[in-house]
C-alpha atoms as one frame of an Amber mdcrd trajectory, in Angstrom:
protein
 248.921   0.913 -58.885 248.239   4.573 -57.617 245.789   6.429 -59.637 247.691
   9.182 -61.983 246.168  12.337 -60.704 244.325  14.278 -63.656 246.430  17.509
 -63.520 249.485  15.225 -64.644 247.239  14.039 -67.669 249.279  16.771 -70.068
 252.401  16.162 -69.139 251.653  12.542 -69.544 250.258  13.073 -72.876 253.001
  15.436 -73.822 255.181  12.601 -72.972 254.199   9.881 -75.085 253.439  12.520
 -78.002 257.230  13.173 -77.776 258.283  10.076 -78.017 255.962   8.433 -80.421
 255.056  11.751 -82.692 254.321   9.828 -86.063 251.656   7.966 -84.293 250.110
  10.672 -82.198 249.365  12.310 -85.759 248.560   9.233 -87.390 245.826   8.168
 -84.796 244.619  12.006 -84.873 244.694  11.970 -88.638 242.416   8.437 -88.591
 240.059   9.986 -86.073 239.354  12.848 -88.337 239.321  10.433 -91.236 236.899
   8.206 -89.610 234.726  11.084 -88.452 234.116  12.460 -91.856 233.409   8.792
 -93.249 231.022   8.703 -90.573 229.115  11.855 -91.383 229.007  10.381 -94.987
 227.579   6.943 -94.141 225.320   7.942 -91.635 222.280   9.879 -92.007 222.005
  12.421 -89.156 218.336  12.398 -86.950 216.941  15.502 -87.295 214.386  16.651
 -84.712 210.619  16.546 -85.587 208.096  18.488 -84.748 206.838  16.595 -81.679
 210.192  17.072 -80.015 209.212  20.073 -79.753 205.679  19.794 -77.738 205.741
  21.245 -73.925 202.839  22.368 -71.468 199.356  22.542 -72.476 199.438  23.637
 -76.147 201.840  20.304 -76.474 198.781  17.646 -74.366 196.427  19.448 -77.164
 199.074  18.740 -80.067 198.876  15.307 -78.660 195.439  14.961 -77.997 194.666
  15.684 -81.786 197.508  13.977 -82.951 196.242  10.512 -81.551 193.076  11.503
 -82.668 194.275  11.833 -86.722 193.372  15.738 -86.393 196.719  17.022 -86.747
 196.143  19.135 -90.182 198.228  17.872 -92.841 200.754  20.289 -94.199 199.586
  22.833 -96.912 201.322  24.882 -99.958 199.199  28.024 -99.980 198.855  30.159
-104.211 197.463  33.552-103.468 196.752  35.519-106.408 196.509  39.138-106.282
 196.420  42.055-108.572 200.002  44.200-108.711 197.616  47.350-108.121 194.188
  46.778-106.391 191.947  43.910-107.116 192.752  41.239-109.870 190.215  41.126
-112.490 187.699  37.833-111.728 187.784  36.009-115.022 191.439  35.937-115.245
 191.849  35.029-111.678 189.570  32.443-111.960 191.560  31.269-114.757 195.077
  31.255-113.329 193.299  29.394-110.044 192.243  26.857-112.736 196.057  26.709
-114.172 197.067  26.094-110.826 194.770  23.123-109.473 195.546  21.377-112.586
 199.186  22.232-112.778 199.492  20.694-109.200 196.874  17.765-109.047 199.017
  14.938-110.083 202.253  15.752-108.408 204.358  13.545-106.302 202.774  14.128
-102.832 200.232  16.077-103.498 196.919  14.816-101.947 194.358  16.936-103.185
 194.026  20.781-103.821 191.050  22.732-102.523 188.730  25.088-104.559 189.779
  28.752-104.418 188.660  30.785-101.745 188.300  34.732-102.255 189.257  37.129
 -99.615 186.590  39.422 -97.921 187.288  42.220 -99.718 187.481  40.704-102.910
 191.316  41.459-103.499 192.749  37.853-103.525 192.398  34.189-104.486 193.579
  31.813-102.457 194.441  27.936-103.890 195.203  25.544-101.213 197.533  22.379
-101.840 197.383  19.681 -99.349 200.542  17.605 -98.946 201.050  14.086 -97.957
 203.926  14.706 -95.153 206.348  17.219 -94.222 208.981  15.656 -96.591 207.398
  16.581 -99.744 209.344  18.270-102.057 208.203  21.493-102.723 210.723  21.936
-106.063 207.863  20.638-108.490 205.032  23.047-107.018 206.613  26.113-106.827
 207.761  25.148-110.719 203.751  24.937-111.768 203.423  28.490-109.771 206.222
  30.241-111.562 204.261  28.546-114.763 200.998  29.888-114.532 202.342  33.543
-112.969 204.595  33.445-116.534 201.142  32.668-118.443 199.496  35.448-116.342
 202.123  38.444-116.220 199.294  40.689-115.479 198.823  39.221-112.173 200.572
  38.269-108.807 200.738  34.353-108.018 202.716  33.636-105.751 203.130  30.268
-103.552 204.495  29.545 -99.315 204.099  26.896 -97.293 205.869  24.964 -94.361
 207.741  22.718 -97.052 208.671  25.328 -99.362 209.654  27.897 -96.632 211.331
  25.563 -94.341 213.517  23.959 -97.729 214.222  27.855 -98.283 215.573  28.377
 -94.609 217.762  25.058 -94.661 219.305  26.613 -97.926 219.764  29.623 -96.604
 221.070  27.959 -93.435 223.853  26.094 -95.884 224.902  29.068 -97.706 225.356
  31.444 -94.302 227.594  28.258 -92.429 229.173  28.261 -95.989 230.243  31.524
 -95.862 231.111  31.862 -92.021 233.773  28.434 -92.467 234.766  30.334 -95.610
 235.601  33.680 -94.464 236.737  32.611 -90.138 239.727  30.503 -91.719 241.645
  32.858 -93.212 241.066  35.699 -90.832 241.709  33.232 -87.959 245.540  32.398
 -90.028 245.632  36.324 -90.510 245.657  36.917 -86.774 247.683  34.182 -86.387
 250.378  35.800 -88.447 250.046  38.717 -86.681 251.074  36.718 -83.321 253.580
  34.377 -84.331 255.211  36.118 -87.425 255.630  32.744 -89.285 252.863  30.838
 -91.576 253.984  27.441 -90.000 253.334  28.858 -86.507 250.305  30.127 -87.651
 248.473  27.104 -89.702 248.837  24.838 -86.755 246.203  26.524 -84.745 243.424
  27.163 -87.382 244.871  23.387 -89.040 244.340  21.780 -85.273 240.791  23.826
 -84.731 239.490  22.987 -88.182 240.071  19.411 -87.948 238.074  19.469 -84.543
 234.944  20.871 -86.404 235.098  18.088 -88.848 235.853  15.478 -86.707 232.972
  16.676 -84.216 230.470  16.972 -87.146 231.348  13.687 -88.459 230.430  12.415
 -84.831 227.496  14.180 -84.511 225.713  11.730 -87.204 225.529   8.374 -85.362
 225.096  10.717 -81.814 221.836  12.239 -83.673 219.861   8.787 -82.895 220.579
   9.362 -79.494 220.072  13.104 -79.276 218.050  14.084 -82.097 220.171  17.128
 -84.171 219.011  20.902 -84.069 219.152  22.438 -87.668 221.599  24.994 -86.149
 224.114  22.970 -84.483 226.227  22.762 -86.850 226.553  26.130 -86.908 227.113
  26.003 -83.386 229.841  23.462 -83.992 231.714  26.199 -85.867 231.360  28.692
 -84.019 232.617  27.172 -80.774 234.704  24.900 -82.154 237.448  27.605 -84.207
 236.647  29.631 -80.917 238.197  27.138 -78.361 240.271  25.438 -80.692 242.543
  28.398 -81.529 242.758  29.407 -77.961 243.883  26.114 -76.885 246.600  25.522
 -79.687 247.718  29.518 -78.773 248.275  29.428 -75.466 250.209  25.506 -76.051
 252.549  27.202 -78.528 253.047  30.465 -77.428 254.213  28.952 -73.998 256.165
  26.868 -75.430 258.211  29.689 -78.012 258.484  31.593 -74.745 260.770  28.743
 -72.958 262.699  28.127 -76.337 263.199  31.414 -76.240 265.106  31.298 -72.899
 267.167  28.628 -74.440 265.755  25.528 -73.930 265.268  22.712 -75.985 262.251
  21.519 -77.845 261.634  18.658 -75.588 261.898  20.725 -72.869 260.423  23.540
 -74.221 257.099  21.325 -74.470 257.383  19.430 -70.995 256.924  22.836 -69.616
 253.982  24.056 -71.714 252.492  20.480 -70.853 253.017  21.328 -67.202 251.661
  24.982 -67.173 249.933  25.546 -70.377 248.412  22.177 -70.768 247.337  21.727
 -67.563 245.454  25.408 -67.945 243.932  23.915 -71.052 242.463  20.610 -69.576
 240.627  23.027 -66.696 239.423  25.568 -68.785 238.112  22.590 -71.094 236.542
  21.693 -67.870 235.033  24.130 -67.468 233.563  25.060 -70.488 232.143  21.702
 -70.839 230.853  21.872 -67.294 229.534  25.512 -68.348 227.653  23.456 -71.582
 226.158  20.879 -69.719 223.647  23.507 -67.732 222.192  23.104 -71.484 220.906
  19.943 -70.130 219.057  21.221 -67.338 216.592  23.378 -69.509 215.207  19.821
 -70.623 214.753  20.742 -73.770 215.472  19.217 -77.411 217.129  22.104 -78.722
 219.161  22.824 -75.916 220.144  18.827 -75.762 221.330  18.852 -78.729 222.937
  22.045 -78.679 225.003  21.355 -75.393 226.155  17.705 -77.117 227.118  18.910
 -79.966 229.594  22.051 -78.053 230.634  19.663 -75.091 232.093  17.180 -78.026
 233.658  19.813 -79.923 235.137  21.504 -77.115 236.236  17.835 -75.705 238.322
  16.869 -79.643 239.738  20.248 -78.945 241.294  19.576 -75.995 242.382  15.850
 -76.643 244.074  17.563 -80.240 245.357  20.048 -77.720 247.336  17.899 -75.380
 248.423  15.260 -77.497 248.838  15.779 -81.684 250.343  19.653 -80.930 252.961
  18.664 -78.973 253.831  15.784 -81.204 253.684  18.468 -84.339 256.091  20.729
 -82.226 258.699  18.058 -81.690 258.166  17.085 -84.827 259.040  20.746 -86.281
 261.284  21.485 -83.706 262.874  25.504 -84.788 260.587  24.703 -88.395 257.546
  26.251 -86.343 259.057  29.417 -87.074 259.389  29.134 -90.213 258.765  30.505
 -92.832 258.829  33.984 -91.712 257.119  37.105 -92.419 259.802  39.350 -92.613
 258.233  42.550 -90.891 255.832  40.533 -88.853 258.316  38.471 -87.738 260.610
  41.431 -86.371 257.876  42.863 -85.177 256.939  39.834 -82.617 260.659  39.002
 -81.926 261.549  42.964 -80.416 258.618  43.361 -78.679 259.115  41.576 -75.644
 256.401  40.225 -73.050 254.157  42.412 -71.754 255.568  45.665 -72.889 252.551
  47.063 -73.984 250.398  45.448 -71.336 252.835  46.416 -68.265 252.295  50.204
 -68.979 248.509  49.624 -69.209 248.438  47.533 -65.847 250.746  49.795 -63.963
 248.144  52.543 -63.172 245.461  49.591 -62.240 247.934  48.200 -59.895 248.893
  51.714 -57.978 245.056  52.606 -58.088 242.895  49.353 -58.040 239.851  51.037
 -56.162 239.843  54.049 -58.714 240.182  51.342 -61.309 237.151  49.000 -60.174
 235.177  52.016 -59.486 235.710  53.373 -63.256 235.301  50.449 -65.031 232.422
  48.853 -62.770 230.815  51.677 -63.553 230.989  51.311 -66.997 230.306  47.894
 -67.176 227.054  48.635 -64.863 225.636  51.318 -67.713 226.059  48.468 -70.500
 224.077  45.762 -68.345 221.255  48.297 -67.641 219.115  47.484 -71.131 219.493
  43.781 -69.683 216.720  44.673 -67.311 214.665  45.465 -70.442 214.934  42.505
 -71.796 211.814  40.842 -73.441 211.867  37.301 -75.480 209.551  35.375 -78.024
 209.988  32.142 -80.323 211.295  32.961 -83.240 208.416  33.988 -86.247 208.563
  35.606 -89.994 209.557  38.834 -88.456 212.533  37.078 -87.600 213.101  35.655
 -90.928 215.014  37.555 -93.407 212.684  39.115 -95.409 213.963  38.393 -98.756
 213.412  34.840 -97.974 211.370  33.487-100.898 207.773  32.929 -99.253 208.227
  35.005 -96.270 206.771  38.170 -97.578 204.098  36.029 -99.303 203.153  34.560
 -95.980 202.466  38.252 -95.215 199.955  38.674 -98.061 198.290  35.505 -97.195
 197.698  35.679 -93.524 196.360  39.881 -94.096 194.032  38.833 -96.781 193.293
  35.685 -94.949 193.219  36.284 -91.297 192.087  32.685 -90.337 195.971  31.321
 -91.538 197.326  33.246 -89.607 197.975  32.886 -86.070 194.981  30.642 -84.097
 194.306  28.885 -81.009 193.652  25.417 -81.131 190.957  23.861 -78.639 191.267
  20.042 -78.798 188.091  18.510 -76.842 188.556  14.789 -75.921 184.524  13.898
 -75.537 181.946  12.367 -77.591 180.175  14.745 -79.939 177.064  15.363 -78.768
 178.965  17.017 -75.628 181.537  18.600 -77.382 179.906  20.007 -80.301 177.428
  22.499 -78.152 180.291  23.237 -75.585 182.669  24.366 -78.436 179.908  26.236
 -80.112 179.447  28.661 -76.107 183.255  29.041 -76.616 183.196  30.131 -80.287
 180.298  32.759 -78.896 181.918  33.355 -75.374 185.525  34.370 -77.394 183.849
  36.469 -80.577 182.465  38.455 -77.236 185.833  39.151 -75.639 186.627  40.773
 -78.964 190.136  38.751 -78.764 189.263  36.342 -81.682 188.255  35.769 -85.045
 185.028  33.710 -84.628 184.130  34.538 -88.305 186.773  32.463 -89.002 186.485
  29.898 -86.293 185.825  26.765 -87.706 185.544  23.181 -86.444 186.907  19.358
 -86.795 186.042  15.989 -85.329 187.818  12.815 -85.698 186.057   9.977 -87.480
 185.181   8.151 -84.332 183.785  11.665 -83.100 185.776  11.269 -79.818 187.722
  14.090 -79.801 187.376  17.671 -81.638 189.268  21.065 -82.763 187.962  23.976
 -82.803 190.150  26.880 -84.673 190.147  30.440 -82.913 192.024  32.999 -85.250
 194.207  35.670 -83.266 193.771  38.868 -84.874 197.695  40.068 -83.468 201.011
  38.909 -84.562 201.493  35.605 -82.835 204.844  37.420 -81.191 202.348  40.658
 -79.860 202.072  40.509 -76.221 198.135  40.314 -77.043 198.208  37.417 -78.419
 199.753  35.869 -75.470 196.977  37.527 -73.076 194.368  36.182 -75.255 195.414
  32.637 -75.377 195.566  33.380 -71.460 192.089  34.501 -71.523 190.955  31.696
 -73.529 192.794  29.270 -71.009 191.721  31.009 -67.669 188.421  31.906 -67.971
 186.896  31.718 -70.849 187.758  27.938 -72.211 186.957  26.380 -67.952 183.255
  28.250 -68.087 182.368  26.549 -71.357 184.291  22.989 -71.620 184.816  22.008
 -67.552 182.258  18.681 -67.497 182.484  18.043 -71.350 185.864  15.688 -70.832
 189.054  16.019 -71.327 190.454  19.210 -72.977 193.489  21.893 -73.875 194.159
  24.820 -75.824 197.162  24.969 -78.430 198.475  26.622 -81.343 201.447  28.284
 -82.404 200.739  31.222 -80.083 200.226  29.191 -77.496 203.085  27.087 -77.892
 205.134  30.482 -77.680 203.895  31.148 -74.006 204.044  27.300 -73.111 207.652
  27.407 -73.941 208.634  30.767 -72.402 206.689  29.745 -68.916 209.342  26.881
 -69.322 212.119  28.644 -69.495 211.639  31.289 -67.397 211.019  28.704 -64.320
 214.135  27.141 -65.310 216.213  29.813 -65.952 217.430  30.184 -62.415 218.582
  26.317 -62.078 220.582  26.991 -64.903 222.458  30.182 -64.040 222.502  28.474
 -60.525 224.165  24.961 -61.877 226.663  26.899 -64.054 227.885  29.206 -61.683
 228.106  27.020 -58.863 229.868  24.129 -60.782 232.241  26.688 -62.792 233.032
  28.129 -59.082 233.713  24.806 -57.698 236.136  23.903 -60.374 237.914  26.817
 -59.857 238.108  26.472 -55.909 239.536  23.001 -56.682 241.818  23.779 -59.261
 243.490  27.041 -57.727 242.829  25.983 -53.807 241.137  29.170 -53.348 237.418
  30.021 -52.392 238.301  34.023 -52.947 239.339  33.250 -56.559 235.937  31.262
 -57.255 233.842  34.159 -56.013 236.012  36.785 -57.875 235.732  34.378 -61.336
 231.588  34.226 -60.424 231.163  37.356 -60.060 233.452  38.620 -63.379 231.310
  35.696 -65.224 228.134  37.701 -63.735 229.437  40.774 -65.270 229.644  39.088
 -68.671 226.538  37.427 -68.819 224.810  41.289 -67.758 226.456  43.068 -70.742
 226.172  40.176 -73.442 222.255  40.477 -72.420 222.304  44.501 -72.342 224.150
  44.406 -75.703 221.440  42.072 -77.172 218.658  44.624 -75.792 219.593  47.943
 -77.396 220.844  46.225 -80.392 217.961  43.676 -81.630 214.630  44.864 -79.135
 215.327  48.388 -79.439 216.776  48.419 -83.225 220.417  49.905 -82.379 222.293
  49.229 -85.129 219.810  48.328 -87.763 221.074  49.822 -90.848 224.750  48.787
 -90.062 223.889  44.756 -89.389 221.262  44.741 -92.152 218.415  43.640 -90.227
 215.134  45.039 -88.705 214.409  44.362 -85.150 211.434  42.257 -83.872 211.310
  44.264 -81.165 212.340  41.210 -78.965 215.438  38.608 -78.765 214.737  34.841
 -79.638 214.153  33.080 -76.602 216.799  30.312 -76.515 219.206  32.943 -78.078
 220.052  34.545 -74.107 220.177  30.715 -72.288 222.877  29.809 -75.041 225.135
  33.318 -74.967 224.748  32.627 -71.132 226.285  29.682 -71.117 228.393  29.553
 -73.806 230.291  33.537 -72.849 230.492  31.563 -69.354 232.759  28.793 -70.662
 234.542  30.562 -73.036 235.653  33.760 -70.559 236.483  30.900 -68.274 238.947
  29.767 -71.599 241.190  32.541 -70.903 240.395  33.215 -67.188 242.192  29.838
 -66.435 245.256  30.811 -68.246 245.680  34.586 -66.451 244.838  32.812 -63.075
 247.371  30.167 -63.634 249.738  32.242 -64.418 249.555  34.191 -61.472 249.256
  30.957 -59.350 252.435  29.399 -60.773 254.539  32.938 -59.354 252.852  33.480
 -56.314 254.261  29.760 -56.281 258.053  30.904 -57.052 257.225  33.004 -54.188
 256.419  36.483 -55.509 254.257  39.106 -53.257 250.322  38.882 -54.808 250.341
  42.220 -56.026 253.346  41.637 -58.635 252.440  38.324 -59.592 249.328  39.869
 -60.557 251.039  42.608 -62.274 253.438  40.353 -64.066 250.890  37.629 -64.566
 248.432  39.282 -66.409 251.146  41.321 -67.870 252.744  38.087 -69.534 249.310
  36.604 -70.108 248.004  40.000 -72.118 249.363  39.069 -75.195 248.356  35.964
 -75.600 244.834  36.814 -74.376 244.544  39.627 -76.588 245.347  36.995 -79.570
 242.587  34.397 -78.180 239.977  37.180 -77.419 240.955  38.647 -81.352 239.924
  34.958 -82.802 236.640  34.753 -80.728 235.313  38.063 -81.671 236.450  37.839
 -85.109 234.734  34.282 -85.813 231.412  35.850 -83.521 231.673  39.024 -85.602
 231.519  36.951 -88.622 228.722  34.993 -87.863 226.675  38.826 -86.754 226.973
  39.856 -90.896 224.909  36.504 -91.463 221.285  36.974 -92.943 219.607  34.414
 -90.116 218.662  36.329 -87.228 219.839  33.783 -84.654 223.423  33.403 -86.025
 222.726  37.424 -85.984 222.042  37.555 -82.312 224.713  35.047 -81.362 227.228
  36.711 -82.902 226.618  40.833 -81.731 225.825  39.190 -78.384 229.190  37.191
 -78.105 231.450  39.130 -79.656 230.746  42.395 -77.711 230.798  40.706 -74.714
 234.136  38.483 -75.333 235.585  42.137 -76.646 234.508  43.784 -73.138 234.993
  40.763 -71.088 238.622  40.059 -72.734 239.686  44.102 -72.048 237.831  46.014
 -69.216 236.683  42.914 -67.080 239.750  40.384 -67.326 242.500  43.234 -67.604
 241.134  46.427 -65.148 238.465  44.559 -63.156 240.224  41.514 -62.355 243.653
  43.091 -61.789 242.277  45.443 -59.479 240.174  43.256 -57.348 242.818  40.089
 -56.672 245.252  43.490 -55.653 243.181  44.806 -53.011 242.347  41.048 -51.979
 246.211  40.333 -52.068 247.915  37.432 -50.018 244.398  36.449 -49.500 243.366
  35.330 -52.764 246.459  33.032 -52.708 247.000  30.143 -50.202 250.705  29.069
 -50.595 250.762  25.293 -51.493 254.325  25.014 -52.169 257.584  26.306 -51.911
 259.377  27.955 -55.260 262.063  24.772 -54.910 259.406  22.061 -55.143 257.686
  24.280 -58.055 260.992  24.250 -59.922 262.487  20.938 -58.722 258.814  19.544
 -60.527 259.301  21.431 -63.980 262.704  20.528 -64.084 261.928  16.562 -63.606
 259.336  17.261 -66.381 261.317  18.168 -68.438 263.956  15.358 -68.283 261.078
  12.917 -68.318 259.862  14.076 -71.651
């Protein structure tokens, strides 16, 4: 038996959806089903924190982790005065309130006797916890108790459990509100391009099914590939994305040939033979565009790029099998039932109308065109070259996060919780005590570090030992980073080399580890994405011209989505309008993922205009008007897809989390130029003054049509 090549996998799906419709929905319906009973049975793998450990600062995590001198996690109680410093008796008193309201709890270990700030103007109560799952609930009830009995004071608690619980609820509330409010503006500009709520449901009904089916997945996949917290939110947001598209471009062929009179059956054979087949390459090549993901190496990225490729993958299958058995099923009921105005609207204006008239002047001038809006695109990508990343930190955070302003309070009263290097010293203690001791001297002289501060911890075997350097900077100021590089280069090798083993960590550190990382990897991924995206598109349209043109468009994209993200977030552009206050950097996996992710999805939409234009330069029209009528045709229905992506991104850039923030400014300006000036001037332009070049002939117009007509009749 000859193997059935893979661009005939639509039609072949179209073909037994047509016939067998009930059970094309009824096995889509049971894998949805079966997803969400999955997600509800089993308990998704989150990642922990030693997924997270890279470089040096993770061989010193390590290193004191094996040695039991990984500090256990803390709830911190600072009391304060609401004007200057808090009387002494009573904050003695409400410290007592609080070690005895919290001594007894479930998981609390011990609590610590209060410390007072240098300058007398604080308290400080630490709780120590017996793991990371602790609930916090109970303590920060026995703070709110004692700062009732004590109105005249400030007691206030944060911690890693109670600010982390805080962000997952937060987390909840802002996917909660992005599913909420992308549905029905995703039907609304459905309506608005098919005129008919039938027409209209299936898309966001097809897409929406794909997110839960692809969550519900996710759960058993998560002991494979450990889950991000954010990939569900990921999920979403690629998931409505592609889904939408796919189901648009599906239906909107396939109204197009009814249109001209044929039949439902037929009517769908065709969109399986053009429309489909566009679908399972730009799936392609979105997925391909995903899997750079893996090339980074790391956890979040992993599960990230799983996560998308899956969602993107149920998309397509729903795509190429369940629609078309829903639109023989409907037959002429997809139109219905109508929105009177809407509907006349979308039934006079015929195909490219609108879109003709724009192209017309891009066709008769492409070089003034490409020079014009090059140029324009070139001024956006500028700030790119600005661009300057960091791990995300509390300036991040939204600030009216309970605990994040507290965390403030604590670490400027407090300096030594704050940020700190961590020097983990793998010797016996009579050689590691006297060589940490030179270091504590060697960094309170670089002026750099804390060393009133510093403090020091050895195992119980006293093989191995910490010693604490406080950072006086903001662990995302550039200082900080040149200090732990101080510490590492010089002046940790003159005081530990010939004590044993040793390595310098910490938050800070961990930072720079992870950003070295990146950065050296950076270029394998841009390289593997653009090289396998080009590939696929050499293969699929026979033409090496068209896989430099779609490269070099997709470099274009990536240039603007990465200017956009510098003005806006690292130099504050915007701030009052998107409700947030910039960092004064962008988070450092939030560029790798809009890379990626703006690759594959421009590619969504790119497949469709180019096959379009393939399939007349097939029927035998000259390359400049089956570019003009291509894209012309295409406009439409690209304007629609590019109106769903930037709505859904737009919705997730009013979010209070600053990465769903950043993802969503960064993709939805970049779709909006990318969908406009790039894919309707700059492409346009260029495959005109390429011409016959661009477009090998592969086969005559009477094979092209012989093939869609025996399509048809198959179906």
């Amino acid at each position: 038996m000859s193997r059935t090549p893979l661009t005939r996998v639509p039609v072949l799906a179209a073909r037994w959806s047509a016939t067998h419709p009930w059970r094309a929905i009824g096995l889509w319906l049971l894998l949805v089903a079966a997803a969400v009973a999955l997600a509800m049975t089993v308990p998704t793998q989150h990642t922990v924190d030693a997924d997270y450990r890279v470089g040096e600062s993770g061989r010193a995590a390590a290193l004191a982790d094996e040695a039991g001198l990984v500090e256990p996690p803390t709830e911190n109680v600072l009391i304060t005065a609401a004007d200057g410093s808090p009387d002494p008796a009573a904050a003695a008193a409400a410290a007592a309130e609080v070690t005895a309201g919290m001594t007894g709890l479930p998981g609390v270990v011990g609590v610590g006797d209060p410390v007072p700030s240098a300058d007398g103007s604080a308290l400080l109560v630490t709780v120590e916890l017996a793991s990371e799952e602790t609930d916090a609930e109970p303590l920060l009830a026995a703070t709110a108790a004692v700062q009732a009995d004590h109105p005249d004071l400030v007691v206030e608690q944060a911690g890693a459990n109670s600010l982390d619980a805080a962000i997952g609820e937060r987390v909840g509330h802002d996917l909660h509100t992005a599913e909420a409010t992308s549905v029905p503006i995703t039907l609304l500009l459905m309506l608005l391009a098919f005129g008919a709520l039938i027409a209209a449901g299936i898309p966001v009904l097809l897409a929406a099914t794909s997110v839960a089916a692809t969550i519900g997945i996710t759960a058993p996949i998560s002991h494979l590939v450990p889950a991000d917290m954010s990939v569900n939110s990921m999920i979403v947001l690629i998931g409505m994305a592609v889904g939408v598209d796919y189901s648009l471009f599906y239906l909107k062929r396939e109204r197009a040939e009814r249109a001209l009179g044929r039949t439902t059956r037929d009517a769908v054979a065709i969109a399986a033979e053009t429309s489909g087949h566009a679908i399972l390459v730009s799936g392609a090549a979105v997925m391909a565009s995903l899997a750079g993901l893996f090339v980074l190496g790391d956890v979040t990225f992993n599960s990230l790029a799983t996560a998308a490729i899956l969602v993107v993958a149920i998309a397509v299958l729903g795509s190429i099998t369940v629609l078309p058995a829903l639109l023989v099923k409907l037959g002429r009921w997809v139109d219905r039932p109508r929105v009177p105005l809407l509907w006349r609207v979308t039934g006079r204006l015929r195909r490219g109308a609108i879109s003709g008239r724009l192209l017309a002047p891009v066709v008769r001038h492409p070089v003034v065109a490409l020079v014009v809006a090059g140029a324009g695109v070139a001024a956006l990508a500028v700030p790119a070259a600005t661009l300057s990343t960091h791990q995300s930190s509390l300036q991040t955070l939204p600030q009216d996060l309970p605990g994040v302003q507290t965390y403030r309070a604590i670490t400027a009263a407090f300096p030594a919780e704050g940020t700190a290097a961590q020097v983990v010293v793998r010797a016996d203690e009579a050689d590691a005590l006297p060589a940490l001791a030179s270091l504590r001297r060697a960094a309170a002289a670089s002026g750099d570090f804390d060393a009133a501060g510093a403090a020091v911890r050895t195992s119980a075997d006293g093989g191995t030992s910490v010693l604490s350097l406080p950072i006086p900077y903001d662990e995302s100021d550039e200082r900080a980073a040149d200090a732990i590089e101080t510490l590492r280069d010089d002046l940790a090798p003159a005081a530990l080399d010939g004590a044993g083993e040793w390595a310098v960590g910490g938050d800070a550190a961990a930072s720079l580890d992870y950003a070295t990382r990146q950065g050296q990897r950076l270029p394998y991924l841009l390289g593997f994405v653009l090289l396998l995206t080009a590939l696929m598109m050499a293969a699929a349209f026979r033409s090496v011209v068209v896989a430099a043109v779609s490269t070099a468009l997709n470099l274009a994209s990536v240039a603007v989505a990465f200017g956009v993200l510098s003005v806006v977030f690292q130099h504050g552009f915007g701030e009052s309008l998107l409700d947030f206050t910039s960092p004064g950097f962008v988070i450092d996996w939030i560029p790798i993922f809009v890379l990626v992710v703006l690759v594959g999805l421009s590619m969504d939409y790119h497949v469709f205009v180019l096959s379009r234009v393939r399939e007349l330069v097939d029927l035998g029209l000259p390359a400049r008007e089956a570019v003009r009528q291509g894209i012309a045709d295409t406009a439409g229905v690209i304007t629609s897809a590019a109106a769903v992506m930037v709505s859904v991104f737009s919705i997730f850039a009013t979010l209070s989390m600053m990465e769903m923030k950043m993802m969503g400014v960064g993709l939805a300006a970049a779709i909006l130029l990318d969908a406009t000036v790039i894919r309707l001037v700059i492409l346009p332009a260029a495959l005109v003054l390429i011409g016959e070049r661009a477009w090998p002939r592969r086969r005559s117009p009477v094979d092209v049509v012989a093939e869609a007509s025996l399509a048809a009749t198959r179906v």
